[in-house]
C-alpha positions in Angstrom: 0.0 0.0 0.0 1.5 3.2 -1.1 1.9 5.9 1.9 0.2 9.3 0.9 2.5 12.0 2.1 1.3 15.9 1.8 3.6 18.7 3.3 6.2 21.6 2.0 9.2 20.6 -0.4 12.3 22.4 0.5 14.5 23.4 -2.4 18.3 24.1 -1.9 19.1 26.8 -4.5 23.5 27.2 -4.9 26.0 24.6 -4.1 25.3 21.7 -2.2 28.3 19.8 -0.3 28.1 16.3 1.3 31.2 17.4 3.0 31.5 16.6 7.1 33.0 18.8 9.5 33.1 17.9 13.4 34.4 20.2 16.3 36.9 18.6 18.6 37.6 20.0 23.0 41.1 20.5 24.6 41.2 20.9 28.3 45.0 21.6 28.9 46.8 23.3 32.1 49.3 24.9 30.3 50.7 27.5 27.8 50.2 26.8 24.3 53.8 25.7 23.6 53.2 23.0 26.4 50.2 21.9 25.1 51.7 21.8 21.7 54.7 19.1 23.4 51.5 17.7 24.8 50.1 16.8 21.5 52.8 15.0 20.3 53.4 12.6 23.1 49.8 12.1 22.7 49.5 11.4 19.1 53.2 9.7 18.7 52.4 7.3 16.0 55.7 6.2 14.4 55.5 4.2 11.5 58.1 1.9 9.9 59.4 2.8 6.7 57.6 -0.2 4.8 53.8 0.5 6.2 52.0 -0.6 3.6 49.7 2.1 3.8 50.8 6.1 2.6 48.9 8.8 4.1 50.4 12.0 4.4 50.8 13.5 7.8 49.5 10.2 9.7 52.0 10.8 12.0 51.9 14.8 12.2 48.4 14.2 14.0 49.4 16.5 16.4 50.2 19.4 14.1 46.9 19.2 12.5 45.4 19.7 15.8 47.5 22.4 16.8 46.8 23.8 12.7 43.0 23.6 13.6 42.8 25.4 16.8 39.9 28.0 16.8 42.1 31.4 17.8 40.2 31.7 20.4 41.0 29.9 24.1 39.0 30.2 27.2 40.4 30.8 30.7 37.0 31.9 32.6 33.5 30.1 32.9 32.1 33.6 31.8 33.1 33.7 28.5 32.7 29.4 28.2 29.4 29.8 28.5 29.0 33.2 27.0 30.4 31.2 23.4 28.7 28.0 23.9 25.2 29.5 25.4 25.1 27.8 28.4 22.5 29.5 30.9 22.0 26.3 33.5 25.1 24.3 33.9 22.6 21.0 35.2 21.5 20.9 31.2 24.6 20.6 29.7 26.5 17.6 28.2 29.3 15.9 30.1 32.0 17.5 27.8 30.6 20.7 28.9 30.5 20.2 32.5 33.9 18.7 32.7 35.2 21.7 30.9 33.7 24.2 33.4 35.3 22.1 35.8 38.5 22.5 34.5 38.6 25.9 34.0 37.6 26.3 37.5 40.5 24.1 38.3 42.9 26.5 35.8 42.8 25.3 32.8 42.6 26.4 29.8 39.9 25.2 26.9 41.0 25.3 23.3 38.1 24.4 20.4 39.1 23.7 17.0 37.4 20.9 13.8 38.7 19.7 11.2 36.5 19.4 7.9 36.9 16.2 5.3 37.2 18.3 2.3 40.4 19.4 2.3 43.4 20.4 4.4 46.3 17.7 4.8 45.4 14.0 3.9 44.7 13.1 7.5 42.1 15.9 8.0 39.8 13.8 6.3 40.3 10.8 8.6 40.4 13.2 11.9 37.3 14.8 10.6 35.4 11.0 11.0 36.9 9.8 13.6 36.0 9.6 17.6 38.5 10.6 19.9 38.6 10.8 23.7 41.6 10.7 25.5 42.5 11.9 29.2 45.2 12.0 31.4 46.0 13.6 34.4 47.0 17.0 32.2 44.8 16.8 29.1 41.7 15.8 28.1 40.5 15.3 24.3 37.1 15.2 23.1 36.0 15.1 19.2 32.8 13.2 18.2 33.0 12.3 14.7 31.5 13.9 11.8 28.3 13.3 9.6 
């Protein structure tokens, strides 16, 4: 039986993309040179010379993050919520909540994405992927794009 369906058709006039983007968190207690160090311990991925697989800058994850970062990095709850309109901090995700906590604590929150349309050949790959990672002096968040 064939379902009737009535209702408004939306037209997209222009370009159309099916390109992802996805936004990643950085809760660091640090300057931005440490947090750059950081990175690279993190994201240490040596590969032997004969990996079977090429992709350019798979082990430079840590300078794409660094390339990606939003200019902007927040030291106060103020302006964390201020950016991210947060009005009650009880309806908030955990992400959010942890990072008021950590500013509260001193440290800083950096916000950056990476899109899969372009940049380095592991933007892509960064874009789609889910990353969490903590330790005791950063914190990683990035839900994968769609």
């Amino acid at each position: 039986m064939a379902e009737n369906w009535s209702g408004n058709m939306k037209i997209r006039n222009g370009f159309v993309s099916n390109s992802s983007t996805s936004s990643f968190i950085i809760m660091f207690k640090g300057t931005a040179k440490q947090l750059e160090k950081k990175l690279q311990q993190v994201f240490n991925i040596p590969l032997p010379e004969n990996y079977p697989i090429k992709i350019g800058g798979l082990n430079k994850v840590s300078e794409r993050f660094i390339y990606n970062l939003n200019e902007t990095s927040f030291k106060s709850v103020k302006a964390y919520k201020k950016e991210f309109y947060i009005e009650d901090e009880n309806d908030i995700d955990k992400w959010h909540k942890k990072a008021l906590t950590k500013i509260k604590d001193g440290w800083t929150i950096y916000t950056g994405g990476f899109a899969d349309d372009g940049g380095e050949d592991i933007d892509p790959i960064l874009c789609n992927s889910d990353i969490e990672y903590e330790d005791e002096e950063i914190v990683i968040f990035q839900e994968g794009g769609y």
